[in-house]
C-alpha positions in Angstrom: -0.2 85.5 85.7 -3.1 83.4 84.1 -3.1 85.9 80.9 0.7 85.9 80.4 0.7 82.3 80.6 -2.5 82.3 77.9 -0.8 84.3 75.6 2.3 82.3 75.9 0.6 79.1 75.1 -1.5 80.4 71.9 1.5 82.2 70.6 3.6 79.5 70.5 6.5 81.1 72.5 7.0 78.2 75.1 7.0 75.3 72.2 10.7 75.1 71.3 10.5 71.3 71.5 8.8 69.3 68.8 7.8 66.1 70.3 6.5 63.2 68.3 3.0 61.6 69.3 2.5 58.0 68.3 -0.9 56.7 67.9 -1.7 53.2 70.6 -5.0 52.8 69.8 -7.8 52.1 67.6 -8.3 55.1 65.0 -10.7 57.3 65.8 -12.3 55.9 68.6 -12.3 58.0 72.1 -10.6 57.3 75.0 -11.3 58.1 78.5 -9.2 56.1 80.1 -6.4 53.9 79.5 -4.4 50.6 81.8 -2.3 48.2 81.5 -3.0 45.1 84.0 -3.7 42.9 83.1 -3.7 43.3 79.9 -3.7 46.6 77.8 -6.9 47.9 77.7 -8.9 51.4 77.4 -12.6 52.6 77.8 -14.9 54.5 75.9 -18.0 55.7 77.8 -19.4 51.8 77.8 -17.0 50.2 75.6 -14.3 47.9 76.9 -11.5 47.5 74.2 -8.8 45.0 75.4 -5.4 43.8 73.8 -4.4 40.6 72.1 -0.9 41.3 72.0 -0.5 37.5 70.4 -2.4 38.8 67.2 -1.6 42.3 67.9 -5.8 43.3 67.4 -7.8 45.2 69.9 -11.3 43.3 70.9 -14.2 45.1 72.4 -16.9 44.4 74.9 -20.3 46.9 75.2 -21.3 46.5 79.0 -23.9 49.0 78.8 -22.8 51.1 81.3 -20.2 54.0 81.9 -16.7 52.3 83.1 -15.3 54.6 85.4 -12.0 52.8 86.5 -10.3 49.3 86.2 -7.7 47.2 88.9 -6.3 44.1 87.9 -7.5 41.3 89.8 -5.1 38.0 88.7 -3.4 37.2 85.1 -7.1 36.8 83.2 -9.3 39.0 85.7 -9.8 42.6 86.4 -12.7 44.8 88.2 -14.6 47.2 86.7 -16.4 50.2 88.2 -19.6 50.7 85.8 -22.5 52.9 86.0 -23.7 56.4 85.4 -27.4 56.0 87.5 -28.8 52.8 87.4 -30.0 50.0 89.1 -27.1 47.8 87.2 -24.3 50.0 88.7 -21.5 48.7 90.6 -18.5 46.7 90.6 -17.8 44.1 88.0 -15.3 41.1 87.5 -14.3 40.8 84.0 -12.4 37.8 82.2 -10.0 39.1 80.0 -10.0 36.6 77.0 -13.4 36.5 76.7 -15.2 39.3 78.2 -17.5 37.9 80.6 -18.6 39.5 83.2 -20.3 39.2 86.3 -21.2 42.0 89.4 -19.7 41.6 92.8 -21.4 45.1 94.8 -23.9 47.0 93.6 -23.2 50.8 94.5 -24.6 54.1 93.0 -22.4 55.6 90.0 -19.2 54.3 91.1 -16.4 57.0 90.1 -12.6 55.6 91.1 -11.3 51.7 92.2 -8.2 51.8 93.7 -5.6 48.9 94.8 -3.3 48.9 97.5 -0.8 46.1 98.8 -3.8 43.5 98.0 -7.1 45.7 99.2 -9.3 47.1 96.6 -11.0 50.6 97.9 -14.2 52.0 95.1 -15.7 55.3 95.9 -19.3 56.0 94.9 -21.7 58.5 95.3 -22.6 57.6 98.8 -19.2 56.6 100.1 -16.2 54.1 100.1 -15.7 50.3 100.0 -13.0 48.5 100.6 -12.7 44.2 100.0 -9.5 42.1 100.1 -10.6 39.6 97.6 -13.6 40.9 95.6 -15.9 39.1 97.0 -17.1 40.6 100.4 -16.9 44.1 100.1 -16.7 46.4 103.6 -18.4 50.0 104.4 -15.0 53.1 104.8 -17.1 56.1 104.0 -20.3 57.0 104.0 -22.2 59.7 103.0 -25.5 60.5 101.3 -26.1 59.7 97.6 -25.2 63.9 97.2 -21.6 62.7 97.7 -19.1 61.2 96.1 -15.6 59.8 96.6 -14.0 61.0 93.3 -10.2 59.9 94.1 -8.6 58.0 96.7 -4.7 58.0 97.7 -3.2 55.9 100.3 0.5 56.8 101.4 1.0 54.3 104.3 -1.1 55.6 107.5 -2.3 58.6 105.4 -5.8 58.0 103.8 -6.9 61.0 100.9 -10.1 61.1 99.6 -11.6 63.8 97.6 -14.6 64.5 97.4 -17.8 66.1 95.1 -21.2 67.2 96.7 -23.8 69.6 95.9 -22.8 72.1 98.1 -18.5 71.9 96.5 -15.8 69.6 96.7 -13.6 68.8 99.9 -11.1 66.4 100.9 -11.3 63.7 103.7 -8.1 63.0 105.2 -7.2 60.0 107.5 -3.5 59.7 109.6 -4.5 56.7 111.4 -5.2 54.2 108.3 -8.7 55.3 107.8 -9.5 55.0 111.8 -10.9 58.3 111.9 -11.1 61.8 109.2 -10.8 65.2 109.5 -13.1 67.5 106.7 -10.9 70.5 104.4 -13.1 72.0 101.8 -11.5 73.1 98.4 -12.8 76.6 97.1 -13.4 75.0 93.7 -14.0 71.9 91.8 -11.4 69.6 91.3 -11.0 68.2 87.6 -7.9 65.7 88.2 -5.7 65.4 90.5 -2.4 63.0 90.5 -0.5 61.5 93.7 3.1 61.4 93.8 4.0 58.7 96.6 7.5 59.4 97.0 7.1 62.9 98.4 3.0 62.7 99.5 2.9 65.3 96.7 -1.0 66.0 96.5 -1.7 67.9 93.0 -4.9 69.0 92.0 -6.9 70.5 88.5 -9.6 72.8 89.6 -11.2 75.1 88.3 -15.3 76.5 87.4 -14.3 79.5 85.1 -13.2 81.8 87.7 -9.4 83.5 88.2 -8.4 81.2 90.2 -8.8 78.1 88.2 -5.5 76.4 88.2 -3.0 74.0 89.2 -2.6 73.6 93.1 -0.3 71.3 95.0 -0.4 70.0 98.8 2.6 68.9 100.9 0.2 67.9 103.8 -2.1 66.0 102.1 -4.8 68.4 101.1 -4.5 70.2 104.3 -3.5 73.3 102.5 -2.2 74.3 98.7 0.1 76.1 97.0 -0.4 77.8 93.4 1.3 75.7 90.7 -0.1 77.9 87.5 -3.4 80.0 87.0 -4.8 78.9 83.9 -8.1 77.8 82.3 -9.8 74.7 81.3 -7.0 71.8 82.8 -8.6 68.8 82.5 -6.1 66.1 83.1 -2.7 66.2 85.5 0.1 63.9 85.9 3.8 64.0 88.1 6.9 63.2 86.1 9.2 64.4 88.4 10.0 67.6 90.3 10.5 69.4 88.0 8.2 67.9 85.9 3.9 68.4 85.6 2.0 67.0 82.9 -1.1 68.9 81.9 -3.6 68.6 79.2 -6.4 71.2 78.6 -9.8 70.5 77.3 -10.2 71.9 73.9 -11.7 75.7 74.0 -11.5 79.3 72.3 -9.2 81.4 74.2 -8.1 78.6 75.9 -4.3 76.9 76.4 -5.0 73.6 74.3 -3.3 70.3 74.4 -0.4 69.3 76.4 1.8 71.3 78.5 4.6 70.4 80.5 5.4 73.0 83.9 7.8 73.6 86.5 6.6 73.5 90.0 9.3 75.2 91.1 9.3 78.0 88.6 6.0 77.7 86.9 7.4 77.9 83.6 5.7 76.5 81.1 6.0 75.2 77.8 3.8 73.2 74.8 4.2 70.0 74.0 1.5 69.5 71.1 3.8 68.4 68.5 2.1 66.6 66.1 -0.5 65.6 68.4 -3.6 66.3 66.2 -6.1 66.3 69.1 -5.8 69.4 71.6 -8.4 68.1 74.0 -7.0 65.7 76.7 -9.4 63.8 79.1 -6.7 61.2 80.4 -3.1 61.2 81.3 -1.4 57.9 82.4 2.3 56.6 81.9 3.3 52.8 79.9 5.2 51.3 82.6 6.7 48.7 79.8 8.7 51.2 77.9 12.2 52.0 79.9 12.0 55.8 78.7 10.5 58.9 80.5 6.8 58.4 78.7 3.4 60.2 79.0 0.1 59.2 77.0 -2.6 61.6 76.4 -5.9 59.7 75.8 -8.6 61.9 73.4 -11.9 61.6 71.6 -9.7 60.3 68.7 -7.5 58.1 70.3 -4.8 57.3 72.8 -0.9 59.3 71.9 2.7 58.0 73.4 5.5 60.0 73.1 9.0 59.4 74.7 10.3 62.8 73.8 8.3 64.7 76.0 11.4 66.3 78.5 13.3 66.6 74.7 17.2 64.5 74.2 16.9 64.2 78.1 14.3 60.6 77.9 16.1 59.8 75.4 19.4 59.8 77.8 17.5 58.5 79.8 16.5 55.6 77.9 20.2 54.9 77.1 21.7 55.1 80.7 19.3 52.7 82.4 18.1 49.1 81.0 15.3 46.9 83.6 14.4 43.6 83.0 12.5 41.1 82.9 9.6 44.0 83.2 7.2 42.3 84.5 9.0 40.0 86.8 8.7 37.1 88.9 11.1 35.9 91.0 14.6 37.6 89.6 15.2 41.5 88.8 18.3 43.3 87.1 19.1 46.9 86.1 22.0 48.4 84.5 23.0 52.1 84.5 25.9 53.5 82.2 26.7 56.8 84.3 29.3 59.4 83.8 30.3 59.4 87.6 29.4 57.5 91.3 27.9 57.8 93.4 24.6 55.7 91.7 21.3 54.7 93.8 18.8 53.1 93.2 15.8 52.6 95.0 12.3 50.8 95.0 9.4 52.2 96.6 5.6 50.8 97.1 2.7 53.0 95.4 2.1 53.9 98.8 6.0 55.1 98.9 7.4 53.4 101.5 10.8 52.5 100.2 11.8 48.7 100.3 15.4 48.9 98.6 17.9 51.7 98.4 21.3 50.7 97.5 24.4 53.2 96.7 27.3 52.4 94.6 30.4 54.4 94.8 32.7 52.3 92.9 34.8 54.4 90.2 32.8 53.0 87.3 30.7 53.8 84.4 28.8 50.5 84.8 26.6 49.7 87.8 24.1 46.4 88.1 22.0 45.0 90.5 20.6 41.8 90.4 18.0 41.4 92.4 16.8 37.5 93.8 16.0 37.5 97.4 13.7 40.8 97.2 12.4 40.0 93.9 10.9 37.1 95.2 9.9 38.2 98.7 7.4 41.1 96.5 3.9 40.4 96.2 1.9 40.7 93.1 1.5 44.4 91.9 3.3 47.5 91.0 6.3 49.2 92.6 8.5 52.5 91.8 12.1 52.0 90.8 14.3 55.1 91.3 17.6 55.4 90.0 19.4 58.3 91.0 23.1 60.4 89.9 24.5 62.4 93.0 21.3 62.4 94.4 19.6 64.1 91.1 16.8 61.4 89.8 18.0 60.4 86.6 15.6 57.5 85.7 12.3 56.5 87.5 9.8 53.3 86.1 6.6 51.1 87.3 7.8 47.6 88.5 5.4 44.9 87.7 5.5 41.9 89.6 4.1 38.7 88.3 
């Protein structure tokens, strides 16, 4: 299966869509990753570059050391995890308009900082902290400097943490918030992986040049996988929707290259390059500003947007639904034009527990909510908004609340 699929890819047979990739960064400068809270920003090894959207210029700030991961912390802070092996790495609190810095924990070559419903959780090589303000900063994991927490996932009672050693990579699973873990090793490295909340969808890039490199996924949070596509050299993942994978492939000869899109269901798969001019991805993330179905494939040369990447369907999308203010504060609306009832929508946390599911069945083409009373009992962060047509997801966006 991993040949047919290679062939497809280099020949070209899977790209009947030509998408259009708009450049969001800097020229020619690398990205590694990308975020948006809170305020744009992307890193380059150990170059912060950060948005003035005022002036519509990008400023940068040299820290010296690898950043690994960013969480927004209020409107001018966020928290950086920095370091590549030295005695300056750890977790850092940045200042937005100015770049200052200073270091809150010092922990060995932190890889991943991750916020959930007001907790901060950074895994290192040695293990997992977790802190509620920044400040004081608790032992979750611990293991020897061999080890290191690579990505974490929390999906309400359900902790994930996956793991990189010496001796191969595993995954540390919690049911009882983090109370106690149970050990499942992986039979190869993982290169990304992607969490889709909703449906505790684990998906995972591995691979070490062997014929089972691939795409897996896990419906019981990395208990066991499923085959999603044998191929070479994925380097980045991301969920769309179900039917739905991002990948992007690292850049080499006899290789897929670029950006693919695949069904889970019926693994097929098809090219997405368009006039993307760099074929090597190391970052996938979504804008959750732009009300269309959007993926943005960070290179060496720069970050790419496009909002054509399921074809006219994002674009359908983009016209049915409308959501604003996005960010918001204290009041939320969205409109839907839709050919027929019934219409849901729904919110759900980034852990996915669902806080709002309403359906309309009137016999109307126009639907709205206007939301007050739930707006303004969310706390600061980012929610999933789900709109749905008989039951088939039709529209799904990152809330921001203020």
């Amino acid at each position: 299966m991993k040949t047919i699929a290679l062939i497809l890819l280099l020949c070209g047979y899977l790209g009947g869509m030509a998408q259009t990739w708009d450049m969001i960064s800097p020229a020619n400068e690398k990205v590694d990753y990308y975020g948006f809270l809170p305020a744009e920003h992307f890193a380059d090894s150990n170059m912060l570059w950060i948005k003035n959207h005022e002036l519509d210029t990008w400023n940068s700030h040299d820290f010296m050391l690898e950043i690994t991961g960013t969480a927004p912390y209020d409107d001018s802070l966020m928290l950086l995890t920095c370091g590549s092996g030295s005695y300056s790495d750890g977790i850092y609190r940045t200042n937005i308009n100015n770049g200052l810095s200073e270091v809150l924990f010092y922990c060995y070559k932190p890889q991943t900082i991750v916020q959930h419903q007001g907790e901060f959780f950074v895994g290192y090589h040695g293990g997992l902290v977790s802190s509620v303000d920044g400040q004081i900063w608790d032992s979750v994991l611990s293991f020897k400097t061999d080890t290191a927490v690579e990505y974490y996932y929390v999906s309400q009672e359900n902790h994930i943490a996956i793991c990189s050693s010496s001796t191969g990579d595993f995954i540390y699973h919690s049911n009882d918030e983090g109370t106690s873990w149970t050990n499942h090793e992986l039979i190869l490295p993982v290169n990304d992986a992607d969490f889709y909340y909703a449906e505790n969808k684990l998906f995972v890039a591995m691979g070490n040049g062997s014929e089972s490199d691939g795409c897996y996924v896990s419906n019981d949070f990395g208990i066991t996988f499923e085959s999603v596509l044998y191929a070479d050299s994925i380097s980045a993942v991301k969920f769309i929707d179900n039917e739905h994978l991002a990948l992007g492939f690292s850049e080499k000869p006899y290789a897929p290259n670029g950006v693919a899109i695949v069904n889970p269901a019926t693994h097929e798969l098809t090219n997405i390059n368009g006039n993307l001019p760099t074929l090597s991805i190391n970052y996938f993330t979504m804008h959750p500003l732009i009300n269309c179905i959007n993926l943005i494939a960070c290179t060496n040369s720069g970050a790419y947007i496009s909002c054509d990447i399921l074809g006219i369907e994002s674009t359908a999308y983009n016209r049915a639904v409308k959501v604003y203010p996005n960010p918001f504060n204290d009041f939320l609306t969205i409109e839907v034009n839709a050919s027929q009832p019934p219409i849901s929508c729904k919110i759900f946390t980034m852990s996915g527990k669902m806080i709002f599911n309403e359906i309309k069945t009137t016999d109307s083409k126009y639907f709205k909510w206007q939301m007050k009373k739930i707006a303004a009992s969310l706390t600061t962060g980012c929610y999933i908004l789900e709109v749905r047509q008989n039951n088939e997801k039709i529209f799904s966006q990152v809330l921001i609340k203020k």
